[in-house]
C-alpha positions in Angstrom: -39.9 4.7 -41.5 -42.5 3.9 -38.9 -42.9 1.2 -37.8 -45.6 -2.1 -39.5 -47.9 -3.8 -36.9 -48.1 -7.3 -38.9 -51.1 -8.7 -40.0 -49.9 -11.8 -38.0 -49.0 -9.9 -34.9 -51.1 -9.4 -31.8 -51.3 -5.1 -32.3 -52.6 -5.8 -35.4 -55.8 -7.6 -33.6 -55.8 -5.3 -30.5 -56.6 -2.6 -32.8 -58.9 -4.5 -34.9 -60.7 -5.1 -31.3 -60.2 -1.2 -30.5 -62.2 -0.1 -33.4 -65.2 -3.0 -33.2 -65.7 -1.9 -29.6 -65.7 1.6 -31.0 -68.4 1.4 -33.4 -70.7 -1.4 -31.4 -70.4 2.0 -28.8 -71.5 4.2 -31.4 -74.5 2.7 -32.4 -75.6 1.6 -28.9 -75.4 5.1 -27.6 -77.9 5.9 -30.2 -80.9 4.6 -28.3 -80.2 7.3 -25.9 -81.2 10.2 -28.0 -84.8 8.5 -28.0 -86.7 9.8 -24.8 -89.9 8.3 -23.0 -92.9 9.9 -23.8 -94.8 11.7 -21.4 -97.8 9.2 -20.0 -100.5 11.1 -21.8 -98.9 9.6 -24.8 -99.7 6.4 -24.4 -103.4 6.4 -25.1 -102.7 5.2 -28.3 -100.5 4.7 -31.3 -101.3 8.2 -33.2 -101.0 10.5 -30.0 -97.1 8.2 -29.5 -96.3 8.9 -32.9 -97.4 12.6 -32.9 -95.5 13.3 -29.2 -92.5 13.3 -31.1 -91.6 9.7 -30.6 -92.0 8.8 -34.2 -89.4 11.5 -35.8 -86.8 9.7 -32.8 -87.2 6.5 -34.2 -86.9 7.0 -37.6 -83.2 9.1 -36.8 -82.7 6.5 -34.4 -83.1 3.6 -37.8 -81.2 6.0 -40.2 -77.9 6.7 -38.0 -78.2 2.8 -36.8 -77.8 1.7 -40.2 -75.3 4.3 -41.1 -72.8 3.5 -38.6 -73.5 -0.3 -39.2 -72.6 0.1 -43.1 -69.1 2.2 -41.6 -68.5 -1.0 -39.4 -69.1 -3.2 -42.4 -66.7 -1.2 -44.3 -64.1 -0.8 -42.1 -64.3 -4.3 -41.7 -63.7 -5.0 -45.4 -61.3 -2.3 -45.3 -58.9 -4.0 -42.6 -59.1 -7.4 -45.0 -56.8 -5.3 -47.1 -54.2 -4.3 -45.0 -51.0 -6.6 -44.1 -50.6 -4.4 -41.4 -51.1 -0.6 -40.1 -48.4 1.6 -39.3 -48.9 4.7 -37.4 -50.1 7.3 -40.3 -52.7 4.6 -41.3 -53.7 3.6 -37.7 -54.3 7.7 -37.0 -56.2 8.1 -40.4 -58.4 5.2 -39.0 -59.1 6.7 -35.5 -59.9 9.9 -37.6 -63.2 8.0 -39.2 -63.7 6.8 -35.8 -63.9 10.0 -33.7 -66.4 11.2 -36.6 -68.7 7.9 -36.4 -68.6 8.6 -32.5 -70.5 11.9 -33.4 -73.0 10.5 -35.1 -75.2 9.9 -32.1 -74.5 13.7 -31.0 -75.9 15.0 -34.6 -78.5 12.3 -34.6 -79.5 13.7 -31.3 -80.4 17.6 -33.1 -82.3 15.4 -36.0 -84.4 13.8 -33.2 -85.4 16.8 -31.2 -88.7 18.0 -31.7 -88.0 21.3 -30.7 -85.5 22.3 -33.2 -85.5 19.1 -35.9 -87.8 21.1 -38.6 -84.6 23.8 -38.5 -82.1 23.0 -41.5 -79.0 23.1 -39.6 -79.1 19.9 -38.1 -79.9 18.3 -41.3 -76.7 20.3 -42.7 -74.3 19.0 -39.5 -75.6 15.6 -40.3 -74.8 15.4 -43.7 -71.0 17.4 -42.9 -70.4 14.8 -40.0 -71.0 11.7 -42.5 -69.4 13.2 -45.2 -66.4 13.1 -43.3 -65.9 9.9 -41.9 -66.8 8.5 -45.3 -64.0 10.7 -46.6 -61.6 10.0 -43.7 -62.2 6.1 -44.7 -61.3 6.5 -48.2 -57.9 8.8 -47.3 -56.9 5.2 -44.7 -57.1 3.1 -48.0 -54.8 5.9 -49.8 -52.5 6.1 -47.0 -52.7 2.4 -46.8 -51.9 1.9 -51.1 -49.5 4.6 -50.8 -46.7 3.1 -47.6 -47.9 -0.1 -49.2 -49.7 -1.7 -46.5 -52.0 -3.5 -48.8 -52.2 -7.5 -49.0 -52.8 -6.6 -52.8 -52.6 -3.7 -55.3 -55.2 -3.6 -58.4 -55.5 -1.8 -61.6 -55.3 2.0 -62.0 -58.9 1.9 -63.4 -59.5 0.1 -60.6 -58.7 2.3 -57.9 -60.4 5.4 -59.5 -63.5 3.8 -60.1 -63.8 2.9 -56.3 -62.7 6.9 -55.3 -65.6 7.9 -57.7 -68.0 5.5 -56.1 -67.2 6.9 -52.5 -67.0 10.5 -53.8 -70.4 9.8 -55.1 -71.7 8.4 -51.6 -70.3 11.6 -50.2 -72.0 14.1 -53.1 -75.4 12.8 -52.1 -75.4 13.9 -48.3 -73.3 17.3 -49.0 -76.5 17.9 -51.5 -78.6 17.4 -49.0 -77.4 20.6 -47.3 -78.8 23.3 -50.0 -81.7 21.2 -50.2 -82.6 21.6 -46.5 -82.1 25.2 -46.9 -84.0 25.2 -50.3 -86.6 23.5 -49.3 -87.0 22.5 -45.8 -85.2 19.8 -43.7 -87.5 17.2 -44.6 -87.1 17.1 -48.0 -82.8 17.8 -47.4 -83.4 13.9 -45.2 -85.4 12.5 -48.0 -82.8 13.0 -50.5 -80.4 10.5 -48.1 -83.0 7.9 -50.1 -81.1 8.9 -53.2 -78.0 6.2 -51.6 -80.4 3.1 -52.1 -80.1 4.0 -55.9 -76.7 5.8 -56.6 -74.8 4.3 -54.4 -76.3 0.6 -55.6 -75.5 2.1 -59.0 -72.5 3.7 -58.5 -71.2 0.5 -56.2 -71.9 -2.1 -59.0 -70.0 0.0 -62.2 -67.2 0.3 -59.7 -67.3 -3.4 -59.5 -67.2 -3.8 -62.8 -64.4 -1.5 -63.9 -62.7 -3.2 -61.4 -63.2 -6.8 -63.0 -62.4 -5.7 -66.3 -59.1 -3.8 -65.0 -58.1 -6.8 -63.8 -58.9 -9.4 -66.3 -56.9 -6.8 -68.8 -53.8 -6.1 -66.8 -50.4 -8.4 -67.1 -50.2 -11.0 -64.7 
């Protein structure tokens, strides 16, 4: 059996460090997928936002609050643990080499040369659909070598893989919808999160309550 870097124990905090710097490097490498416009530009607010600038900031706002809801998560995810052995610590860097694309997919979003074209839309919605999929296989790995401070319900526990499977429906429908119907309208469907996932995050919530108000103490 591999080896269990306690809670307690200094690993345990070196790699809750590792991952924080991890993400905070993410999201700060975002800015540099927003270039200066030209000088021409700069005669007023329409002719910025028309240069291209515009489209840059609003990827730049989407994958900043994308990888800041990951680091959120993760952060409530490592709560659970009493400690990380190797499988869960590898499953872990898996969803954080796929939040450190983000800023590389952003970056085809952003471009004004090619971010009408679906395919960046489609790489976008693949590379967040993984790392929210990758975080939901470290809790599994983490319930099943029993790395968790606490267990809950069975209802429990399939309620919350229905909410994340959910989360990750909405981008992969994003992809046909690009194709369908124009990259535009593939991004605007990411708006469906505010409501499904809000949904989908609050019945999870309460299945969870109710599974453990019901089970034996």
């Amino acid at each position: 059996m591999s080896q269990v870097f306690e809670r307690e124990g200094v690993e345990f905090g070196r790699g809750l460090s590792f991952f924080d710097a991890i993400f905070a490097f993410a999201i700060t490498v975002l800015v540099v997928n927003i270039e200066p416009p030209p000088a021409k530009d700069w005669q007023n607010l329409a002719t910025l936002m028309d240069g291209g600038l515009g489209n840059q900031l609003t990827c730049f706002a989407i994958s900043f609050v994308v990888i800041a809801v990951f680091w959120r998560h993760n952060t409530q995810l490592m709560r659970r643990f009493r400690g990380m052995d190797s499988v869960a610590l590898s499953a872990n860097i898996l969803t954080a080499g796929f939040v450190v694309l983000i800023p590389f997919s952003t970056q085809a979003l952003s471009d004004p040369e090619i971010y009408g074209n679906p395919l960046p839309t489609a790489v976008y919605a693949v590379n967040v659909t993984l790392a929210i999929l990758s975080q939901m296989l470290t809790l599994e790995i983490g319930r099943a070598r029993g790395l968790l401070v606490d267990d809950i319900p069975r209802a429990a526990w399939w309620a919350g893989r229905i909410d994340v499977l959910i989360k990750a429906a909405v981008f992969l429908a994003s992809i046909p919808v690009a194709y369908l119907f124009g990259a535009r309208w593939g991004q605007l469907s990411w708006l469906l999160l505010i409501v499904a996932g809000r949904v989908s995050g609050r019945w999870s919530d309460r299945v969870a309550d109710r599974a453990r108000v019901s089970s034996p103490e």
